[in-house]
N, C-alpha and C positions, 0 to 999 in steps of 0.2 A: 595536582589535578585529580577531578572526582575519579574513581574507577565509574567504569560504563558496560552496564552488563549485558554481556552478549546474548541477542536473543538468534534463534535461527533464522534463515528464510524460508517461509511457510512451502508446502508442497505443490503441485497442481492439486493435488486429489484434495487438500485440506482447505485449497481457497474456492476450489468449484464446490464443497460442501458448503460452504457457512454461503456462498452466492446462491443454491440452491435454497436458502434457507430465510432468505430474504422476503421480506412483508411486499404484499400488492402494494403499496403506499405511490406517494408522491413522487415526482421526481426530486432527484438530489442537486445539487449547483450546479453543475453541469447541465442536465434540464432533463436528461436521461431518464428514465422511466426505469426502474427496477426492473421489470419485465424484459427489458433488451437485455440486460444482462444476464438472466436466468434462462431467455431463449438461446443465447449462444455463452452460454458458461462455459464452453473447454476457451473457447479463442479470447474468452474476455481474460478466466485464470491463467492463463499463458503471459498474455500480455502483463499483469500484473505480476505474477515470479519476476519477468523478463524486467519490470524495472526495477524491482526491489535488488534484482542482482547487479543492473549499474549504478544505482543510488551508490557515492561515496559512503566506507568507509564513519560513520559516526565517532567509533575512538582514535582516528586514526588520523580524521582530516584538521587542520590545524586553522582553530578557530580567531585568532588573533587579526582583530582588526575589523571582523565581523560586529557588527550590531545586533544588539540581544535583539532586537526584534524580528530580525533575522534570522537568528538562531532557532528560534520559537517556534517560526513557521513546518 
């Protein structure tokens, strides 16, 4: 199996940056407005650490039997 290289989980203070940093633009697929998220940046980047830390595992979780399309997503 490939090695799979570990990246960290980003900080609050690192994801409320780059959200701070977000273009006035369109909404995204969600339908959300860039703007909501930069008007409550701590609770949006909370939420977002909070799933990156229950997201399984990538080298760890055992992909067999899964469809690459799957996998991709």
């Amino acid at each position: 199996m490939a090695s799979v290289q570990k990246i960290p989980i980003p900080t609050c203070a690192e994801v409320e940056a780059v959200i701070i940093k977000t273009p006035g633009s369109a909404p995204g697929l969600d339908g959300t407005p860039y703007s909501f998220y930069r008007q409550h940046y701590q609770l949006v980047a909370k939420a977002i650490v909070n799933m990156l830390r229950m997201m399984p595992r990538l080298d760890t979780y055992d992909w067999t039997g899964v469809p690459i399309a799957t996998q991709l997503l």
